[in-house]
N, C-alpha and C positions, 0 to 999 in steps of 0.2 A: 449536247445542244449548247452553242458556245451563244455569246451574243449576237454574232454577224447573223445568225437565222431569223432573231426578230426583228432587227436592223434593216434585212431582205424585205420581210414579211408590208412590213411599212412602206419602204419604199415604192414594194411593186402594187401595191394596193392592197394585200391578201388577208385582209382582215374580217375577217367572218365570224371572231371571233365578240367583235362590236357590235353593241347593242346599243338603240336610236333609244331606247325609253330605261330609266332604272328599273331593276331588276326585282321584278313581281314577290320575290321569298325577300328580300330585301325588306320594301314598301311593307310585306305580311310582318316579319317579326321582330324587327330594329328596335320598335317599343319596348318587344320582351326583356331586353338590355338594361332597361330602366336607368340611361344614363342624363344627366342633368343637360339644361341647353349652356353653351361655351362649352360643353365636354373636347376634346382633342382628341381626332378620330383618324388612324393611318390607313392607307388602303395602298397595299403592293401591288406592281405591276398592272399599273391604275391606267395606261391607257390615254386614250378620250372619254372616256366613263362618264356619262351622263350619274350617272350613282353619284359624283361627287357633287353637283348641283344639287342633286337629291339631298344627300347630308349636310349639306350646308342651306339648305333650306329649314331644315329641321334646328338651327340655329345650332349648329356646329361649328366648329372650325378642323377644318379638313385638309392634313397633308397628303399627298400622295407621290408617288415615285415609280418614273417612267425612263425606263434604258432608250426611246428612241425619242429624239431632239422635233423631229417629224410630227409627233401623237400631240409631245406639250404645246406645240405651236398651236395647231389645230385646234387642242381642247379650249384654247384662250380666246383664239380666232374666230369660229364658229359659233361661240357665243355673247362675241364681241364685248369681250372683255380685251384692259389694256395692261399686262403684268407685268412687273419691274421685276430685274431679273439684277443676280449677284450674285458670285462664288460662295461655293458651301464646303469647303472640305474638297471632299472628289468630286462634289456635284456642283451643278448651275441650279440655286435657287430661281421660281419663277412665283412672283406671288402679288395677287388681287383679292382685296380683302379678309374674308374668311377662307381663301381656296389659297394652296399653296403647292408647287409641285416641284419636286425636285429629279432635276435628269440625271441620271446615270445608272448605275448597278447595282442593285437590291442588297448583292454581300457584299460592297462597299461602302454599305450604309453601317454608320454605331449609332449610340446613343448620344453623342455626343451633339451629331450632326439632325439626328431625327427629333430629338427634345422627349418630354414625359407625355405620353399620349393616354388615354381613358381606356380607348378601343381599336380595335381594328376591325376591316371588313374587307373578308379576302375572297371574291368570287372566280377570279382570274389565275390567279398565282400559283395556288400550288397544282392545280392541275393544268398549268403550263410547262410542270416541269417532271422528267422522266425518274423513274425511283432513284437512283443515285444522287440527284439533285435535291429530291423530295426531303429526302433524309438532311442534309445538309441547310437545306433553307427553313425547314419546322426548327431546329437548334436554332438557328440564326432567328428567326423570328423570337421563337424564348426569347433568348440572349438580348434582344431589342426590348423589351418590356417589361412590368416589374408587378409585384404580387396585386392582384385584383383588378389588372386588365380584362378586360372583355372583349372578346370576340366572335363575329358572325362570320361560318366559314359555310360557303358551297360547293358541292363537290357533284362530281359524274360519277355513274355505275355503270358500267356494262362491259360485253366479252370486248378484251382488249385486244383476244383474237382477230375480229373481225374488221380492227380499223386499228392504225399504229400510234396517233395521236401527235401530236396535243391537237384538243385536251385528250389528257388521259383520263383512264379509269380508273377511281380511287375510292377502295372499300369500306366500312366501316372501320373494321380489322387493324387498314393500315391507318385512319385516323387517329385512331387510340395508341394504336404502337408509338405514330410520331409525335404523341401530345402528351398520350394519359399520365406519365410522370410527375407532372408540373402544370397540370389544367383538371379541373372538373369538368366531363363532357358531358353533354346532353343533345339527343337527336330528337331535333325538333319537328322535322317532317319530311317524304322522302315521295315523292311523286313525280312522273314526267315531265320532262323541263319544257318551257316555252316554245324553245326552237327542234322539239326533236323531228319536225320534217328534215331541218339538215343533217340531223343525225341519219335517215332513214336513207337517206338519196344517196348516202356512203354504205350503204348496205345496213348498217347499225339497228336493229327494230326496237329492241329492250332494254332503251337506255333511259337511266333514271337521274333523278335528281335530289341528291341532299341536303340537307341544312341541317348544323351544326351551331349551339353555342357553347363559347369555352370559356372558364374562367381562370386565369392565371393563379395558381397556387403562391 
């Protein structure tokens, strides 16, 4: 799954994967994070995400990084914000106030470029990406962050047989595999997601929804 497929995906409107309101398990356990306000909060593959409005409401400040030029426009647009925008590295910084977004490609991101962040909050990311990827972007994520990060990670279950994704299906199993090294994990609650009617109307009936906090080791 190269980039032109999210690049398409935006173009042609095919976004279904956006959500008009922040993200209900989100709004539930962010608290449990017990992170200070000014904490610095990264959020991959961020979209238009209302979520970031959300964390920065919460007196954050909140980077995020988005591969298509299309989503950053919108996210500024939309909520009529006016972001001043300036080379990052490989990316286009785009930044209004507390909200900060940077365009381009997630494994083109370092540390250098990203700065020290508190947390992260990945509702989108890894299960936008198929196992080969998967593997490849938990490292790189590590790799981005440094002992006693925290993060709030959401994830899909269900038979991957019956629908080929993204999002994919992503088990407990394999969260631990691609984390437990270098994170303390805890399953924080694992219940039917919000939108599983669009799960159902792809055939999908038994798909579930987890939430994860990790602690960087």
């Amino acid at each position: 799954m190269d980039p032109d497929f999210w690049l398409e995906r935006w173009a042609r409107g095919e976004t279904g994967f956006h959500q008009s309101q922040p993200h209900a398990g989100l709004v539930r356990h962010w608290p449990s994070l017990g992170l200070a306000r000014g904490a610095r909060v990264f959020v991959p593959l961020a979209g238009k995400s209302p979520d970031l409005h959300w964390l920065a409401a919460q007196g954050h400040r909140v980077i995020g990084v988005e591969l298509a030029g299309l989503a950053v426009r919108a996210f500024f647009e939309e909520a009529g914000l006016e972001a001043v925008s300036e080379p990052a590295g490989r990316f286009t910084r785009h930044r209004c106030g507390t909200l900060e977004l940077l365009c381009g490609d997630v494994f083109d991101l370092d540390r250098g470029t990203l700065g020290e962040v508190a947390a992260v909050f990945d509702r989108a990311a890894l299960v936008a990406l198929p196992p080969g990827l998967r593997t490849a972007y938990a490292a790189h994520l590590t790799g981005l962050t440094t002992a006693g990060t925290r993060t709030l990670l959401v994830t899909l279950e269900y038979d991957q047989s019956r629908m080929a994704g993204p999002p994919f299906s992503v088990h407990e199993s394999e969260v631990r595999a691609l984390y437990g090294a270098q994170h303390r994990i805890g399953l924080l609650e694992r219940r039917a997601p919000p939108d599983a009617a669009r799960f159902a109307q792809r055939g999908v009936t038994d798909t579930m929804e987890a939430i994860y906090a990790l602690e960087r080791c």
